[in-house]
C-alpha positions as semicolon CSV with decimal commas, in nm:
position;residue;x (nm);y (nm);z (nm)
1;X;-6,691;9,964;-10,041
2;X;-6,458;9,660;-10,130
3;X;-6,135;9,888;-10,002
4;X;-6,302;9,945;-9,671
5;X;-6,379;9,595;-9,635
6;X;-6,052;9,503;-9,744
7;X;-5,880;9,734;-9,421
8;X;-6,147;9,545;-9,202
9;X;-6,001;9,213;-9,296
10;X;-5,671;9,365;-9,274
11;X;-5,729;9,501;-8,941
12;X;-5,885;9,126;-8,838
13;X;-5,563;8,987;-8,943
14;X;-5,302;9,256;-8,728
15;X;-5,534;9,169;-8,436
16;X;-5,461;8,789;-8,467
17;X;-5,073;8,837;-8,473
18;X;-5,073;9,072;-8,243
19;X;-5,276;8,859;-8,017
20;X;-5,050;8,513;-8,107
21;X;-4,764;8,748;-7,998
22;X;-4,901;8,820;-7,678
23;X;-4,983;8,440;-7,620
24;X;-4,633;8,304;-7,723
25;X;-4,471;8,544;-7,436
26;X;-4,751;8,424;-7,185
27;X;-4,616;8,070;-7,285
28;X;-4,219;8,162;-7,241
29;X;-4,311;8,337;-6,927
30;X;-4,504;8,081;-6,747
31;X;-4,276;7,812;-6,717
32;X;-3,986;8,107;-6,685
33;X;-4,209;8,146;-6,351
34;X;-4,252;7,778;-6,297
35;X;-3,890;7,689;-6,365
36;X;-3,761;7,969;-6,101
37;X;-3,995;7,963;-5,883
38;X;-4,158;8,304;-5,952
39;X;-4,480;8,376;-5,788
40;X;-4,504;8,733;-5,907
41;X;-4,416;8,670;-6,242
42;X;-4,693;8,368;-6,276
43;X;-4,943;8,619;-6,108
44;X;-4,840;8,898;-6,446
45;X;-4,939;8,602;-6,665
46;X;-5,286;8,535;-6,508
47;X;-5,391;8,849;-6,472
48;X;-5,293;8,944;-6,846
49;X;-5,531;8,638;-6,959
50;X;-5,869;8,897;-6,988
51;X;-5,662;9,096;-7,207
52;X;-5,613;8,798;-7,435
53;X;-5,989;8,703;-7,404
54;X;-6,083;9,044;-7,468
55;X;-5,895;9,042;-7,763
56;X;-6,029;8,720;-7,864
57;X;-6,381;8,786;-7,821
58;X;-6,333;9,157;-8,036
59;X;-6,174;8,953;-8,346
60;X;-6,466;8,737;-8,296
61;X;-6,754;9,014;-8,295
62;X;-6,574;9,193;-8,594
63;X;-6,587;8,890;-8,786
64;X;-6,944;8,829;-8,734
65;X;-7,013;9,168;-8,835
66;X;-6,810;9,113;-9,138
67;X;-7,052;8,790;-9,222
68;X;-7,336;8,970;-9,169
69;X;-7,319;9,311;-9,310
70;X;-7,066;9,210;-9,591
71;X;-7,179;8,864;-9,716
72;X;-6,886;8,809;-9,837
73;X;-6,771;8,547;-10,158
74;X;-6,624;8,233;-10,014
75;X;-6,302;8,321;-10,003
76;X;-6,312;8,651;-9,793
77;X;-6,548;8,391;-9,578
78;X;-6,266;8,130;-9,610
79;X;-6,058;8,426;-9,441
80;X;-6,280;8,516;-9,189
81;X;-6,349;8,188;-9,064
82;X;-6,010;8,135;-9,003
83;X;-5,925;8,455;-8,844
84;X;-6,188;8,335;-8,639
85;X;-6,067;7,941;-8,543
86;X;-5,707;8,030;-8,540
87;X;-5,773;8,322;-8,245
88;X;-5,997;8,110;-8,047
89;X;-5,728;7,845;-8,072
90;X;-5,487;8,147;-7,943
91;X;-5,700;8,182;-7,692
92;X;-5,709;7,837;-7,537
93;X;-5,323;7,814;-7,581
94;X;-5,318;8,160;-7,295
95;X;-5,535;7,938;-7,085
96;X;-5,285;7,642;-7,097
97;X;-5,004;7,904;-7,025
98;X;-5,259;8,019;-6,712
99;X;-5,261;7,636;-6,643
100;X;-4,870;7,677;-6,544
101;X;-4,893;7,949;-6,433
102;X;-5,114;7,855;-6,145
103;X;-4,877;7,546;-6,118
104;X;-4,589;7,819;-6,007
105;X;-4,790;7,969;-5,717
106;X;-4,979;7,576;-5,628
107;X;-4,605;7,432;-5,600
108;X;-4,443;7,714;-5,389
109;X;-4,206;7,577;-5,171
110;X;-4,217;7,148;-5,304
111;X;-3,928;6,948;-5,384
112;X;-3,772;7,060;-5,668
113;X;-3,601;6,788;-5,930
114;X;-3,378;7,045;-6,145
115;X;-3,288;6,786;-6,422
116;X;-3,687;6,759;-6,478
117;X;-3,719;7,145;-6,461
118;X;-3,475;7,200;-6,711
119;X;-3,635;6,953;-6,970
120;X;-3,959;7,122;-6,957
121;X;-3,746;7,424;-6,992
122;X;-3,644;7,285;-7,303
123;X;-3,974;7,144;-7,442
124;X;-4,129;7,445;-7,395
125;X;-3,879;7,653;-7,567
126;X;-3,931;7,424;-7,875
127;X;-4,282;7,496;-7,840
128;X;-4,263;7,830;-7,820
129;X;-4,031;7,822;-8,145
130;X;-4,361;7,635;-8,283
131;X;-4,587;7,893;-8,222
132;X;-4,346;8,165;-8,345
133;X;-4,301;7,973;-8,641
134;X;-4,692;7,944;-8,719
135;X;-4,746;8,324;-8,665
136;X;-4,573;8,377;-8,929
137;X;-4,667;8,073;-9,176
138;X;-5,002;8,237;-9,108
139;X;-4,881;8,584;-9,193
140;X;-4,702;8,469;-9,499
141;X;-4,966;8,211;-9,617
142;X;-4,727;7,903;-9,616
143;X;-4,834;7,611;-9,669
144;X;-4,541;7,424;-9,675
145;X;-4,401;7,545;-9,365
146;X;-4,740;7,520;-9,158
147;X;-4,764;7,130;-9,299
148;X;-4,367;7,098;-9,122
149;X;-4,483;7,248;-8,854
150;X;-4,779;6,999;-8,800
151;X;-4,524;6,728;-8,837
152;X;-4,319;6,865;-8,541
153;X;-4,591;6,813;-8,287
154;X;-4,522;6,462;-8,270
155;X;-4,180;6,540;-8,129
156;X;-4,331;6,751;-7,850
157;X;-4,561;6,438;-7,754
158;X;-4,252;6,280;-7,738
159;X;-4,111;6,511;-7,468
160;X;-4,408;6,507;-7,290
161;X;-4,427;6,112;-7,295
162;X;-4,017;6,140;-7,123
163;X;-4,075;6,365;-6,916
164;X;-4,395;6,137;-6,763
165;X;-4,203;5,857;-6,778
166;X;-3,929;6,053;-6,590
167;X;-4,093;6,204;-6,329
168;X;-4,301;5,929;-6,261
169;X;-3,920;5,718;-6,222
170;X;-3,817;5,984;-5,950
171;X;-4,133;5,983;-5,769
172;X;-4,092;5,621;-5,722
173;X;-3,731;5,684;-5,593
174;X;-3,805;6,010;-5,399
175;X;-4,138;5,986;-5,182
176;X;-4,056;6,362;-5,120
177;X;-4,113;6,464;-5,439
178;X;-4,414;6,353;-5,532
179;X;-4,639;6,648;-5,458
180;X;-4,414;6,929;-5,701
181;X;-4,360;6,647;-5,932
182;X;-4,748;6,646;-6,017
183;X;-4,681;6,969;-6,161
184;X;-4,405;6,885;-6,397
185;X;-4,671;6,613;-6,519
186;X;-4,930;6,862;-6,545
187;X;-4,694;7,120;-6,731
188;X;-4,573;6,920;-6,944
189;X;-4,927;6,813;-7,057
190;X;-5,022;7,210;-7,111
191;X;-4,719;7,212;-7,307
192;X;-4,842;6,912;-7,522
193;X;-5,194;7,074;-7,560
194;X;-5,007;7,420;-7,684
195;X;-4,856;7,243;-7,926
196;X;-5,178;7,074;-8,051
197;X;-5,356;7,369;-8,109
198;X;-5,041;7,509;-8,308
199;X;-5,129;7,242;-8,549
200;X;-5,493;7,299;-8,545
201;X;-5,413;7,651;-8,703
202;X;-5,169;7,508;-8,925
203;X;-5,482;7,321;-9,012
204;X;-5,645;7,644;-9,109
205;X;-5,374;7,816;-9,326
206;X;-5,434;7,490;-9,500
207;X;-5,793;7,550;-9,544
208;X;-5,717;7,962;-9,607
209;X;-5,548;7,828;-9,904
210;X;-5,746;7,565;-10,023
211;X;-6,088;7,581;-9,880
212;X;-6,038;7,186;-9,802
213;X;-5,976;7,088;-9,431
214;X;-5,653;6,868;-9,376
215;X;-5,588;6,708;-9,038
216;X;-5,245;6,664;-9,102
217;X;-5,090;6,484;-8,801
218;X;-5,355;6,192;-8,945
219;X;-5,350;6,281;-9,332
220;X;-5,689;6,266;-9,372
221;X;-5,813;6,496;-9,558
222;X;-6,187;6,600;-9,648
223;X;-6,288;6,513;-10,010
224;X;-6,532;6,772;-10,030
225;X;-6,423;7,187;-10,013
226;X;-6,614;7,350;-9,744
227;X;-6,647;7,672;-9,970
C-alpha cells in the first residue's frame, strides 16, 4: 500500500514539472510573439492555456484524493500541499503569459519603440531563467538555491520599474506611441507578476523542507510549523 502511494506522489510530482515546463515555453513564446509581432504565434499560446488548466486542475483532484483516501502523516501532506500551491501558482504564471499574448494580437500594427522591445526581451529572458531555475530547485529539493532565487525577484521589479519609467519618457516625447506603448507597460507588469509567483513556490520548497512558511523577499518567517 505505501509503494503504491509512493508512485502516486511520484506521479503528482512528474505532472508538476512537466506542467512548469510547459508554462516556462508559454512565457518565452509570448513575448517572442509580442517582440516580433507574431499574431499566430500569440494565438498557439492562448489556445494551449486549457491544456495547462487541465493539467492544473488533474494535479489538483489527485491530490485531494490522496488526502482523502490516504490520510497521509504530515509530511506526505507537507508534499501534497505543495504539489498543490506550486501548480496553481504554474497556473496563474500561463495566464500572465496569455496576458501578453493577447497584448501581441491588441497591438497589431502600433508604433513600435525597438529599444523598449528589446529590454522586455531581456527581462523576460531573465525570468524565464527564474522559472527554469525553480523547476529544478523544486525537483532537487534545494533550499539554498530556491532562497537565491527569491532574492532575484527584486531585480526583475527593477526592470519592470525602468522599463515604466522608460516608456512612460517616450510617450511623453512621441504622442504616436502612446497606444503600443501601453502594452510594453502592461508586459512588463505580467513579467513582474511571473516572477512573483516564482518566489511564492520557492516559498513552498521552503515549507516541503521544513514544514515552516518563509516569505522570503520580507524574511518573515512563521514561528509556528504548519505540520
Amino acid at each position: 500500500m505505501r509503494k503504491v502511494f509512493e508512485e502516486e506522489l511520484k506521479n503528482l510530482h512528474y505532472q508538476f514539472s512537466q506542467m512548469g515546463l510547459m508554462v516556462s515555453e508559454s512565457i518565452y513564446k509570448s513575448v517572442k510573439a509580442f517582440t516580433s509581432h507574431d499574431k499566430e504565434l500569440a494565438k498557439s499560446i492562448i489556445l494551449n492555456d486549457p491544456v495547462i488548466n487541465e493539467l492544473q486542475v488533474k494535479v489538483e483532484r489527485k491530490s485531494i484524493e490522496l488526502i482523502a483516501l490516504q490520510q497521509p502523516v504530515s509530511s506526505d501532506l507537507r508534499r501534497i500541499i505543495t504539489v498543490m500551491k506550486a501548480c496553481a501558482d504554474l497556473e496563474r504564471m500561463g495566464d500572465h503569459a496569455v496576458n501578453i499574448a493577447k497584448a501581441t494580437i491588441r497591438g497589431k500594427g502600433n508604433k513600435r519603440n525597438y529599444a523598449i522591445e528589446q529590454n522586455l526581451a531581456d527581462m523576460a529572458d531573465d525570468v524565464k531563467i527564474l522559472v527554469e531555475k525553480v523547476l529544478t530547485a523544486y525537483v532537487e529539493l534545494d533550499i539554498a538555491a530556491a532562497k537565491d532565487i527569491a532574492a532575484q525577484d527584486n531585480t526583475i521589479d527593477e526592470m519592470a520599474f525602468k522599463i515604466h519609467a522608460e516608456t512612460v519618457d517616450e510617450m511623453k516625447k512621441d504622442p504616436e506611441l502612446v497606444l503600443g506603448a501601453t502594452n510594453y507597460i502592461l508586459v512588463a507588469g505580467n513579467l513582474e507578476r511571473i516572477s512573483d509567483y516564482v518566489t511564492n513556490i520557492c516559498e513552498w520548497i521552503v515549507y516541503l523542507e521544513t514544514g515552516t512558511i518563509t516569505e522570503l523577499n520580507t524574511h518573515n518567517t512563521l514561528d509556528d510549523p504548519i505540520l
